[in-house]
Backbone as CSV, one residue per row, in Angstrom:
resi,resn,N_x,N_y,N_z,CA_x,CA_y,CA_z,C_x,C_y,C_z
1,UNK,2.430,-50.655,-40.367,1.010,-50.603,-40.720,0.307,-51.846,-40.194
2,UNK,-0.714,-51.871,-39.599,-1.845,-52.647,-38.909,-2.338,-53.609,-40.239
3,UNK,-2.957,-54.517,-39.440,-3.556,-54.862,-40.470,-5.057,-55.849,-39.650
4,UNK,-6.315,-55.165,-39.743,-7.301,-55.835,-39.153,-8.228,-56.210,-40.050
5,UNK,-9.580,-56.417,-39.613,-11.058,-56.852,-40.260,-11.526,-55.945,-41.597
6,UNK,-11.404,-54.938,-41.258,-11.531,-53.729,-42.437,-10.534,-53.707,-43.622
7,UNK,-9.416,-54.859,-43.632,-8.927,-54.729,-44.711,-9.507,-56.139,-45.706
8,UNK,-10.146,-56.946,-44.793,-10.550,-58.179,-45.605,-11.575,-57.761,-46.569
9,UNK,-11.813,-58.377,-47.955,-12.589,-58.058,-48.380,-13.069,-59.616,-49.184
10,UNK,-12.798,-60.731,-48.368,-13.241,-61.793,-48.826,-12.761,-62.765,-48.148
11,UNK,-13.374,-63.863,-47.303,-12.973,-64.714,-46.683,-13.482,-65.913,-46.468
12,UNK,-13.203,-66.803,-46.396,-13.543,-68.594,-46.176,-12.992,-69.550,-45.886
13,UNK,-13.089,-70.796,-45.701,-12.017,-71.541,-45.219,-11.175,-71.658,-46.614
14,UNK,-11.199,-71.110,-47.347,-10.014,-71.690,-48.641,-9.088,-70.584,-48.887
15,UNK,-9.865,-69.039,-49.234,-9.277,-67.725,-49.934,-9.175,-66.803,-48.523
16,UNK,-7.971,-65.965,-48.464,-8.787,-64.344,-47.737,-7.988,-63.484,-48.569
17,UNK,-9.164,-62.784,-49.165,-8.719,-61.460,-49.738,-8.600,-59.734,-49.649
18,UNK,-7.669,-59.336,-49.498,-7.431,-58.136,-48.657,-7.423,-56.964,-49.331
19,UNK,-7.739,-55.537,-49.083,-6.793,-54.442,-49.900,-5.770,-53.875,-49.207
20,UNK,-4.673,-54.306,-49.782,-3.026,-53.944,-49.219,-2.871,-52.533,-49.403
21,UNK,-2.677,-52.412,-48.254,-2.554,-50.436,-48.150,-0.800,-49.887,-49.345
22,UNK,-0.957,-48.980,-49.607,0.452,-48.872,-49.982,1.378,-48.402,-49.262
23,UNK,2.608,-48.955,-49.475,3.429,-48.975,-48.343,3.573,-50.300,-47.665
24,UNK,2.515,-51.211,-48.003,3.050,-52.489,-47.259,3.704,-53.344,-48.172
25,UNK,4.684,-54.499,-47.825,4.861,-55.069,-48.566,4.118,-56.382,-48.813
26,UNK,3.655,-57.348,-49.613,3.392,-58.518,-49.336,4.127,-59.504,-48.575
27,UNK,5.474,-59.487,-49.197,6.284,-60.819,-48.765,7.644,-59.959,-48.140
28,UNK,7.878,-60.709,-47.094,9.687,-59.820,-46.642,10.848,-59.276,-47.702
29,UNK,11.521,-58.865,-47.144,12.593,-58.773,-48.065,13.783,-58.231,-47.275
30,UNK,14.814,-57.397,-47.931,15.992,-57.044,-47.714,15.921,-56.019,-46.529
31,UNK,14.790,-55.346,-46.483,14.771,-54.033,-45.664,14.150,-54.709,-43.791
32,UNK,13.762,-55.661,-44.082,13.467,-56.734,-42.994,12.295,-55.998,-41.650
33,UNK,11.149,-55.339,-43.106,10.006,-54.871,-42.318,9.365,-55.932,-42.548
34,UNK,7.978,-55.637,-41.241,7.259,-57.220,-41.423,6.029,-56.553,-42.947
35,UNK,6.024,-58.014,-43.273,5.629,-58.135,-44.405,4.114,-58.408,-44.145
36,UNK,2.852,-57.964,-44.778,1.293,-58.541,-44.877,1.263,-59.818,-44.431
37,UNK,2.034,-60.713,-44.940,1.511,-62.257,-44.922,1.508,-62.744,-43.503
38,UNK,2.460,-62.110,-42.900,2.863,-62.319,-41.014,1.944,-61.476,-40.461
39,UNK,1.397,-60.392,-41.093,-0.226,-59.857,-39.909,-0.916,-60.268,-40.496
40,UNK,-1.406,-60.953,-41.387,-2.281,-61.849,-41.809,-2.735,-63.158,-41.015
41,UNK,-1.586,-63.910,-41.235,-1.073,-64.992,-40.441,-1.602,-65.094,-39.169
42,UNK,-0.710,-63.683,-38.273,-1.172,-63.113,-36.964,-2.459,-63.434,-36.520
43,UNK,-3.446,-62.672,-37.211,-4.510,-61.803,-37.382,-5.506,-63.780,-37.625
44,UNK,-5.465,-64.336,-38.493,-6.306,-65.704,-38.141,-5.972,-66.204,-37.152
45,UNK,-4.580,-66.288,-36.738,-4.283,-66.962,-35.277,-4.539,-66.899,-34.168
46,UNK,-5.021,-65.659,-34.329,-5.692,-65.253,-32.877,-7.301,-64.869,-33.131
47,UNK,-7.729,-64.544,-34.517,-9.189,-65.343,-34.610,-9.872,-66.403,-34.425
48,UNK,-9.157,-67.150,-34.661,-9.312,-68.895,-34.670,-8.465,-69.600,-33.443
49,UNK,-7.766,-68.872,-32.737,-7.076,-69.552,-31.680,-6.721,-70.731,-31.970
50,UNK,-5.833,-70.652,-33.463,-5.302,-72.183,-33.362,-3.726,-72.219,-32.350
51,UNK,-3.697,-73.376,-32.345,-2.069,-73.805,-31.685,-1.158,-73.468,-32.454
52,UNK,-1.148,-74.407,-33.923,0.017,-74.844,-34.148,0.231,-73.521,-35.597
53,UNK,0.597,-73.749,-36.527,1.058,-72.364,-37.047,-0.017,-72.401,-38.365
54,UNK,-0.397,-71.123,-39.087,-0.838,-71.006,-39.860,-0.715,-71.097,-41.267
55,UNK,-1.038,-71.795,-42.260,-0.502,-72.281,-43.380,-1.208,-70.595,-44.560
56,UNK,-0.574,-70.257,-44.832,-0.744,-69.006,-46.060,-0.178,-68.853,-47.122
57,UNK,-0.576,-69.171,-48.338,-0.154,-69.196,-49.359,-0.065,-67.658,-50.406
58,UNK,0.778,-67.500,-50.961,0.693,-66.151,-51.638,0.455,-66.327,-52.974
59,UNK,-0.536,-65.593,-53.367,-1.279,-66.329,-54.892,-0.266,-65.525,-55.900
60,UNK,-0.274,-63.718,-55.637,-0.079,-63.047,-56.257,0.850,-62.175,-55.523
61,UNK,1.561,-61.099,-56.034,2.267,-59.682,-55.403,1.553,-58.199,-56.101
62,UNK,1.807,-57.469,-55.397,1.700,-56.128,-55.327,2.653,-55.514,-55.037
63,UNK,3.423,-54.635,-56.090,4.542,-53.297,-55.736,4.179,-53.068,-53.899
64,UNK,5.530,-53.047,-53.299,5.382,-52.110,-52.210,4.258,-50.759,-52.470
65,UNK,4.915,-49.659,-53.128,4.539,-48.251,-53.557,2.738,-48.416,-53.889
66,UNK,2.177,-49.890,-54.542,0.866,-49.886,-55.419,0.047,-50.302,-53.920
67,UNK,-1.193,-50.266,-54.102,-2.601,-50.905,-53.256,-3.633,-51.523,-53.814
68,UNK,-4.425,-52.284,-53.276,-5.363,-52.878,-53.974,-4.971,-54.492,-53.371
69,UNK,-5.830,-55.338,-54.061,-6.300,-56.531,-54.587,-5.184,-57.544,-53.898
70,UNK,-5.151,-57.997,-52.993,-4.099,-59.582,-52.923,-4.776,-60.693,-52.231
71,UNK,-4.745,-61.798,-52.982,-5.307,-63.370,-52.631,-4.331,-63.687,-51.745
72,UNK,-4.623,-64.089,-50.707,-4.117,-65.546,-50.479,-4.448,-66.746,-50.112
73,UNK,-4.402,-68.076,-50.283,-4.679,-69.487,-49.746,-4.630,-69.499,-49.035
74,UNK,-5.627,-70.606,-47.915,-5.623,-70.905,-46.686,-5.118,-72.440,-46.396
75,UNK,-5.097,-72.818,-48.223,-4.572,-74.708,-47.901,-3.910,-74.693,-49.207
76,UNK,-2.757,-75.470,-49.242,-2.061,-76.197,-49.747,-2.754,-76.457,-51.353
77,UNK,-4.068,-76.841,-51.008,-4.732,-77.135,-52.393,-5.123,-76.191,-53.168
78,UNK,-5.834,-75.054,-52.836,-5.910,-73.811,-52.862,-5.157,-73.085,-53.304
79,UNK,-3.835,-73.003,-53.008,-2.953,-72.641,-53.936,-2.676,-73.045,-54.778
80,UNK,-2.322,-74.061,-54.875,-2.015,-74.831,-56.271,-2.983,-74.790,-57.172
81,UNK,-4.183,-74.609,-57.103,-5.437,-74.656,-58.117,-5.311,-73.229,-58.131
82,UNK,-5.018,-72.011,-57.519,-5.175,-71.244,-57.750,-3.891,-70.450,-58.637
83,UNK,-2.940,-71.030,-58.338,-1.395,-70.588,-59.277,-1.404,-71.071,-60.648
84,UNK,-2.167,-72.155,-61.214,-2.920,-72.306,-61.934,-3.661,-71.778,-63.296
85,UNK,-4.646,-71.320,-62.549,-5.547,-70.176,-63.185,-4.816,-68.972,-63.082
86,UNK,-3.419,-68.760,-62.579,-2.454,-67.283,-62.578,-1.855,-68.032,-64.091
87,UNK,-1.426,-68.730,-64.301,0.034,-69.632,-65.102,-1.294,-69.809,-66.512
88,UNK,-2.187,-70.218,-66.326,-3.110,-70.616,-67.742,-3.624,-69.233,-67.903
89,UNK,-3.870,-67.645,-67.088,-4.291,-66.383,-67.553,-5.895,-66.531,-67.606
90,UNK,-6.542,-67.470,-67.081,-7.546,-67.740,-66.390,-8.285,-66.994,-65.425
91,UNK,-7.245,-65.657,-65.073,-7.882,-64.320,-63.930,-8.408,-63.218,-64.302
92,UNK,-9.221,-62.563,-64.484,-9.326,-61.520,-64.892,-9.100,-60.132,-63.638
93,UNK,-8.001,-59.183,-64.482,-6.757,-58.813,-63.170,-7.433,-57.069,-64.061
94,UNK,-7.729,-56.264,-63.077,-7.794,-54.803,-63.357,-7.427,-53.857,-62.750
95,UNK,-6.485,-53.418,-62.948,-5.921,-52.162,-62.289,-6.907,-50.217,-62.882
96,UNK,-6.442,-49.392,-61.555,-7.129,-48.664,-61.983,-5.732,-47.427,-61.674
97,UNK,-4.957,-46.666,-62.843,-4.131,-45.792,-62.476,-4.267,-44.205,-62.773
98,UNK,-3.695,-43.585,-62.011,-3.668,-42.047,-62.295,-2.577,-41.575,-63.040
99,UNK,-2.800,-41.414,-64.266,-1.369,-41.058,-65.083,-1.377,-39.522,-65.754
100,UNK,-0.025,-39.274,-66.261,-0.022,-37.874,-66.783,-0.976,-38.038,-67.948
101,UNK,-1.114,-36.431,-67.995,-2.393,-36.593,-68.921,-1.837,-36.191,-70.917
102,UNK,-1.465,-37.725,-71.554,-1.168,-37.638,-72.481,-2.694,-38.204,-73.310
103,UNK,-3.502,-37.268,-73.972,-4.720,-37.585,-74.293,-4.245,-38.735,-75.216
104,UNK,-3.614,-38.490,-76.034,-3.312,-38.521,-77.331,-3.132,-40.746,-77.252
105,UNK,-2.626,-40.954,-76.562,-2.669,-42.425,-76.075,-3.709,-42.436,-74.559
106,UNK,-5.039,-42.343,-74.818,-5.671,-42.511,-73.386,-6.059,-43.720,-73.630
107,UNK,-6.498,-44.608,-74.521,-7.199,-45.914,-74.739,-6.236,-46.631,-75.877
108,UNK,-5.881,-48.275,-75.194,-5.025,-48.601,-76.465,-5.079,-50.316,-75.618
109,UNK,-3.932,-50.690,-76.536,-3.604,-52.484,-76.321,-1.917,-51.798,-76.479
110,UNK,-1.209,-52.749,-75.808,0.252,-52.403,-75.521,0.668,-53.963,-75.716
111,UNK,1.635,-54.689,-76.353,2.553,-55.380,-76.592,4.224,-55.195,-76.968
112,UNK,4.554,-55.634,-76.005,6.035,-55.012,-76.054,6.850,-56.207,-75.117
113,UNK,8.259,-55.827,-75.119,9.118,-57.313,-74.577,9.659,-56.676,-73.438
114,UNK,9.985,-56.931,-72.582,10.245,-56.809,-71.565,10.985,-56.996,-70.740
115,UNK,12.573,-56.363,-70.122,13.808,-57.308,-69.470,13.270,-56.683,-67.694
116,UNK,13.821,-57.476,-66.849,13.878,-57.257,-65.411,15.087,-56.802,-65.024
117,UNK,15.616,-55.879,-64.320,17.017,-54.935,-64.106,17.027,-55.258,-62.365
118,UNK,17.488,-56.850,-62.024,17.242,-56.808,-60.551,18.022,-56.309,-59.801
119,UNK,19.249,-55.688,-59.997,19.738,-54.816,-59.502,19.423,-53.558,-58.917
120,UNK,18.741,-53.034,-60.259,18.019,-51.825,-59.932,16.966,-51.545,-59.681
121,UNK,16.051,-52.879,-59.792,14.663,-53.143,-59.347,13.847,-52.831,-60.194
122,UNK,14.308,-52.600,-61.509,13.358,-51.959,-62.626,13.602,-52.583,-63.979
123,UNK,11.912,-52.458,-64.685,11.565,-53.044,-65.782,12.143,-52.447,-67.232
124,UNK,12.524,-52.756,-68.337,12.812,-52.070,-69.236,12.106,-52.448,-70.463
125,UNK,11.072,-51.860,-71.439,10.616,-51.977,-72.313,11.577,-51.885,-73.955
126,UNK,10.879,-53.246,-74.648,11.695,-53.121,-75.529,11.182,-53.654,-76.820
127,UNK,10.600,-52.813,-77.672,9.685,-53.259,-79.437,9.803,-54.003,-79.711
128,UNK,10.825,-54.821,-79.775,11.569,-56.465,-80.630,12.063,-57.162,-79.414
129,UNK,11.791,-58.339,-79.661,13.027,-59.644,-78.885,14.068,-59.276,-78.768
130,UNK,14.178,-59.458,-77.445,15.747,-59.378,-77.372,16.083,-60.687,-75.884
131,UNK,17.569,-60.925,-76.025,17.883,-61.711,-75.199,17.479,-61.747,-73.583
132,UNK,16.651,-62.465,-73.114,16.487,-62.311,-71.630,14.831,-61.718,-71.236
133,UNK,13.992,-61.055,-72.688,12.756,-60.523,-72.374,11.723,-61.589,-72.327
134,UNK,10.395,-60.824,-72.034,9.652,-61.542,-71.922,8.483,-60.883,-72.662
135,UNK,7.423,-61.180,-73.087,6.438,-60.857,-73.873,5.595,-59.864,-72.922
136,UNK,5.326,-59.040,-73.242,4.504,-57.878,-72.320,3.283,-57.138,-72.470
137,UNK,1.633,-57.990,-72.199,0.730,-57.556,-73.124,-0.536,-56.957,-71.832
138,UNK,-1.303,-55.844,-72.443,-2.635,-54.985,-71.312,-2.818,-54.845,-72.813
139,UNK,-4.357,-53.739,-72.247,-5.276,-53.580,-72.591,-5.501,-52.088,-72.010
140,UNK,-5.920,-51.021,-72.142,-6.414,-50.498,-71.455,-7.178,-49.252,-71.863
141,UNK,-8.052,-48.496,-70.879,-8.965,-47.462,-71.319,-9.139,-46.320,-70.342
142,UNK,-9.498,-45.103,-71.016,-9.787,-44.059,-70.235,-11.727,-43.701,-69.510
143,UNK,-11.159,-43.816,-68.303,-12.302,-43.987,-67.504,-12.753,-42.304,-67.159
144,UNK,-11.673,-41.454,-66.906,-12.338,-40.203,-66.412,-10.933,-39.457,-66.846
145,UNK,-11.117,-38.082,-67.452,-10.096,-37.280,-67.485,-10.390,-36.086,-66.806
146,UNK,-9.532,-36.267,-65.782,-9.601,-35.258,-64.731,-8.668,-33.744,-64.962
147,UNK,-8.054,-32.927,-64.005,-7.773,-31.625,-64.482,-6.492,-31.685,-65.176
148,UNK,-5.935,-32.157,-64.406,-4.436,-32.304,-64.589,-3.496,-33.933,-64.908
149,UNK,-4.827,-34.863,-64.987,-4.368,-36.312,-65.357,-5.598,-36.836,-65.848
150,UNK,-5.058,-38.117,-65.909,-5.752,-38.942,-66.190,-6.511,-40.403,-65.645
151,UNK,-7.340,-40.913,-65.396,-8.000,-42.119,-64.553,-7.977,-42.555,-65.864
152,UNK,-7.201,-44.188,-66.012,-7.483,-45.293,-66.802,-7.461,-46.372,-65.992
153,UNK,-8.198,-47.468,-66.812,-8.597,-48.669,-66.244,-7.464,-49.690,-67.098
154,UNK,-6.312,-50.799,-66.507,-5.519,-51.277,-67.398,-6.003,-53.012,-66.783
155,UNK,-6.011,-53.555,-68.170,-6.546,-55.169,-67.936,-5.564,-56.019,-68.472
156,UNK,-4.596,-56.955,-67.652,-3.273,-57.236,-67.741,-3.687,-58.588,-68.741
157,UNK,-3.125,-58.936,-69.622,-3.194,-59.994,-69.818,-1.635,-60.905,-69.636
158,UNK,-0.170,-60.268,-69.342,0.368,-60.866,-68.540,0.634,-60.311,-67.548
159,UNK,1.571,-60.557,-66.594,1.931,-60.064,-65.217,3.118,-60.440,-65.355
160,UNK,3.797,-59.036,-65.839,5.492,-59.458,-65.488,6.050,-57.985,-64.475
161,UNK,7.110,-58.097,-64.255,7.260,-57.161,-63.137,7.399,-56.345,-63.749
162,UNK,6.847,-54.915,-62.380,6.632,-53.887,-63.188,6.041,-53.744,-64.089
163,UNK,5.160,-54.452,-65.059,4.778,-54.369,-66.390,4.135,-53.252,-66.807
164,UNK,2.707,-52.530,-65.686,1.784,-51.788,-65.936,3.353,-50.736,-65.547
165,UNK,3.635,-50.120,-65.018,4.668,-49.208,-65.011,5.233,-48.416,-66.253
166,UNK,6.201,-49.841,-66.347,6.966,-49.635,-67.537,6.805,-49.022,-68.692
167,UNK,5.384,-49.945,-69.250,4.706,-50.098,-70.006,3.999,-48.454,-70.553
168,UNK,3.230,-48.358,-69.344,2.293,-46.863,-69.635,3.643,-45.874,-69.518
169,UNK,4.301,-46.010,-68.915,5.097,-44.813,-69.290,6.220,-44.733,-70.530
170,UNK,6.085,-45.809,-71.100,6.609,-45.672,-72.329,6.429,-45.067,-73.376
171,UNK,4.531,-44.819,-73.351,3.863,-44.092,-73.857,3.506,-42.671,-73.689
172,UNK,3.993,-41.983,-72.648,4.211,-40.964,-71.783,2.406,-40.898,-71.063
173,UNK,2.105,-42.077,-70.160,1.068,-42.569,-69.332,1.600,-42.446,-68.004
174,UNK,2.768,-41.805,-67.589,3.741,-42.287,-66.239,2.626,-42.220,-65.577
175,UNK,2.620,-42.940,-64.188,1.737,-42.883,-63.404,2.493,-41.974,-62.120
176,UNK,1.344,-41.122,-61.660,1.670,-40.525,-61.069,1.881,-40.914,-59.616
177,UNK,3.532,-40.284,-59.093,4.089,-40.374,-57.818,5.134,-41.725,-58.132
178,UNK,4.990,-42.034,-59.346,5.945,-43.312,-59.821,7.779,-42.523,-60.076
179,UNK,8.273,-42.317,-59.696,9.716,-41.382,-59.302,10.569,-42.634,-60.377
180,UNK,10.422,-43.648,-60.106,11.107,-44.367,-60.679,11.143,-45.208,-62.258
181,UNK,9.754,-44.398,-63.002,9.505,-44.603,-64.115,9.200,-43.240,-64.546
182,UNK,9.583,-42.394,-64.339,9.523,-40.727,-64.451,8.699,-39.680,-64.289
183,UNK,8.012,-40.300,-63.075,6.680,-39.010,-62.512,7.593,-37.547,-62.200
184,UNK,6.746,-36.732,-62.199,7.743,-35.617,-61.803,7.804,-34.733,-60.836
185,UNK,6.901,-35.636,-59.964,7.084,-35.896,-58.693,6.730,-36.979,-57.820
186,UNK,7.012,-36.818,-56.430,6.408,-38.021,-55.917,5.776,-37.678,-54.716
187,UNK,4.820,-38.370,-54.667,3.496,-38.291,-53.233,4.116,-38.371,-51.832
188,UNK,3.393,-37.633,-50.934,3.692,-37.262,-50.024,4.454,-38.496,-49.012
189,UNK,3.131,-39.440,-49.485,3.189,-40.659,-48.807,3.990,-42.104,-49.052
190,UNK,4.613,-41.534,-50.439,5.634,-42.550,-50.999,4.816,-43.481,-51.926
191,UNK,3.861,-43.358,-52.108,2.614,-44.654,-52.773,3.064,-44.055,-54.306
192,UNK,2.651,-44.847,-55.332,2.388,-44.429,-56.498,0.629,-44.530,-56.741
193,UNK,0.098,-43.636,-57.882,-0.976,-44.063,-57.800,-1.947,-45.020,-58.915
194,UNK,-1.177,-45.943,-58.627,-1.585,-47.475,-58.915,-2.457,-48.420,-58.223
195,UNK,-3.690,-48.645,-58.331,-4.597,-49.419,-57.491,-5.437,-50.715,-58.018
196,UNK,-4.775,-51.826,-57.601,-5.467,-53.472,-58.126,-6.790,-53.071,-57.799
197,UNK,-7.698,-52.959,-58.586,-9.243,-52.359,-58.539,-10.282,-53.700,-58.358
198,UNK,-9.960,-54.767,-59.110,-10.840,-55.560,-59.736,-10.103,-56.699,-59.931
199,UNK,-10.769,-58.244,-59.449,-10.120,-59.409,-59.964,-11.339,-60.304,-59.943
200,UNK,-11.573,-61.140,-60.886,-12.526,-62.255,-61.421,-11.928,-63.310,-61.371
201,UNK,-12.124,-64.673,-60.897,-11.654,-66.054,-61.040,-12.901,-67.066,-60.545
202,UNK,-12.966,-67.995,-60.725,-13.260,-69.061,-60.306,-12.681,-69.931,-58.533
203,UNK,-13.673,-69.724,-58.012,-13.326,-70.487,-56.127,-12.336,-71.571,-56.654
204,UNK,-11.393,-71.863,-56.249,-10.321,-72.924,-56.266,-10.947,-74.275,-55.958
205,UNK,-12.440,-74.160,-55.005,-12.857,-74.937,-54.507,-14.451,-75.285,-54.911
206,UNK,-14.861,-74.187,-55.288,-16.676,-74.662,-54.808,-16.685,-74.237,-56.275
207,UNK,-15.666,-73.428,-57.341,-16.309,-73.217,-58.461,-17.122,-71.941,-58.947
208,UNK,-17.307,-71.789,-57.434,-18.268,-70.302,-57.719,-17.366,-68.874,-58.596
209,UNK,-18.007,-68.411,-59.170,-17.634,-67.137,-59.772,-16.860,-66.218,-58.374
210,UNK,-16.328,-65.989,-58.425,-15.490,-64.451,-57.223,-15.357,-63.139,-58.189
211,UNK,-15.776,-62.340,-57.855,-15.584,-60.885,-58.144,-15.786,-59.968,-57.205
212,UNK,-14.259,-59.459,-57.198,-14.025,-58.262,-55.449,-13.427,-57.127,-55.755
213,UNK,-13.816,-56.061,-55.678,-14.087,-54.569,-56.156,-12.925,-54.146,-54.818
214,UNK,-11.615,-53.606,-55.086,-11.235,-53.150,-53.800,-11.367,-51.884,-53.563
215,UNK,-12.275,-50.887,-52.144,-12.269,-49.708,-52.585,-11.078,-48.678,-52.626
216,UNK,-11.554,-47.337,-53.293,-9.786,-46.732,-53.778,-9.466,-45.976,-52.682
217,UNK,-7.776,-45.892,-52.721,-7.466,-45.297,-51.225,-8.323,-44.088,-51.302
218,UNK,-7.855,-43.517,-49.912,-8.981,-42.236,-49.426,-7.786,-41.109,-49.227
219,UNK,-7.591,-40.171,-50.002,-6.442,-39.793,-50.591,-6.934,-38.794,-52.097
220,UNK,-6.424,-37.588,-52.436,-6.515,-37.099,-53.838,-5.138,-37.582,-54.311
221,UNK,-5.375,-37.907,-55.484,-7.038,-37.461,-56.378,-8.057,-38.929,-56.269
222,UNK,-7.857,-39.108,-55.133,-8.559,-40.810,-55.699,-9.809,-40.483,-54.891
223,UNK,-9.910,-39.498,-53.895,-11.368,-39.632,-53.110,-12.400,-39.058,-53.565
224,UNK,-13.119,-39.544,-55.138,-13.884,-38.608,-55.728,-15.522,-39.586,-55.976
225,UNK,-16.304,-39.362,-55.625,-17.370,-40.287,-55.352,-17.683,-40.416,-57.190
226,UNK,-16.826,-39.530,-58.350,-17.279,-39.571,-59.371,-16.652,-41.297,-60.330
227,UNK,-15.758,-41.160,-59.005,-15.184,-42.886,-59.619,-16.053,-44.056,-59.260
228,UNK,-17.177,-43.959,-58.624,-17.443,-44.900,-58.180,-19.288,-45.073,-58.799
């Protein structure tokens, strides 16, 4: 997957902020496809025709399978002020998902503990403490109930892996094309339909307010002008 001008959706000498198609990854890994941050990278280097190499910092991640919303730094300082306001919960982070349609939990607050299965790459929800979890807290609401699902809006107040996943489908919220938290099926295109919609922070630098709307893939059920 490419990655040009049309995916920026915010840029300056400090931040550039993108919407990551799904299917890409942010950062490399085991499967040793190139990762966003290297056509990113690319992609200023030959805007700016610098020489020597490009410094890019990764604020945040995004699931391979999810789309939407990813920061990254352009300096050293920038990141660090900006990992920051990730670590103090200082961001305001909104996802927008398509889940099965369990009315009955469409709007709620979710707290629950949380283990990481890195083996298997998956999150496990769990009512009480237990050894190795982590505290696991959203927010979230029903924005549109469509024929056969549901559009909710989920507002993280932490970010642990997998969390929005896990989480809504614990409640029977699976998001749909999610195979690996129990959709019951999966999309053509391999994506789940999970989309970083919305993020609020403070410029790392100038202070200014940031708020960047990413638009939703172009794709059903997401291409409906009634979401917007």
């Amino acid at each position: 997957m490419s990655f040009n001008k049309k995916n920026i959706l915010f840029e300056d000498n400090h931040l550039i902020i993108v919407n990551k198609l799904s299917g890409s990854l942010v950062q490399g890994d085991k499967t040793g496809d190139k990762p966003l941050i290297d056509k990113i990278k690319e992609f200023i280097k030959k805007q700016t025709n610098k020489p020597g190499n490009v410094f890019l910092g990764v604020v945040h991640r995004l699931d391979r399978p999810t789309s939407g919303i990813v920061i990254f730094a352009k300096t050293s300082k920038s990141l660090t002020r900006l990992n920051k306001q990730f670590k103090d919960r200082e961001v305001d982070k909104r996802y927008w998902a398509i889940t099965e349609k369990n009315i009955t939990f469409a709007s709620g607050k979710l707290e629950n503990w949380i283990i990481k299965n890195s083996k298997q790459n998956k999150s496990y929800i769990h009512s009480n403490k237990v050894p190795g979890s982590k505290v696991a807290k959203l927010e979230y609401h029903l924005i549109q109930e469509l024929k056969t699902y549901l559009l909710i809006e989920v507002i993280l107040e932490t970010g642990r892996h997998h969390q929005i996943r896990a989480q809504l489908s614990e409640i029977g919220l699976t998001i749909k094309g999610d195979l690996k938290y129990g959709s019951r099926r999966s999309n053509k295109d391999g994506s789940i339909d999970l989309h970083a919609r919305q993020v609020i922070f403070s410029h790392p630098v100038t202070k200014s307010l940031i708020n960047i709307k990413a638009p939703l893939p172009i794709r059903q059920p997401w291409n409906s002008s009634l979401y917007d």
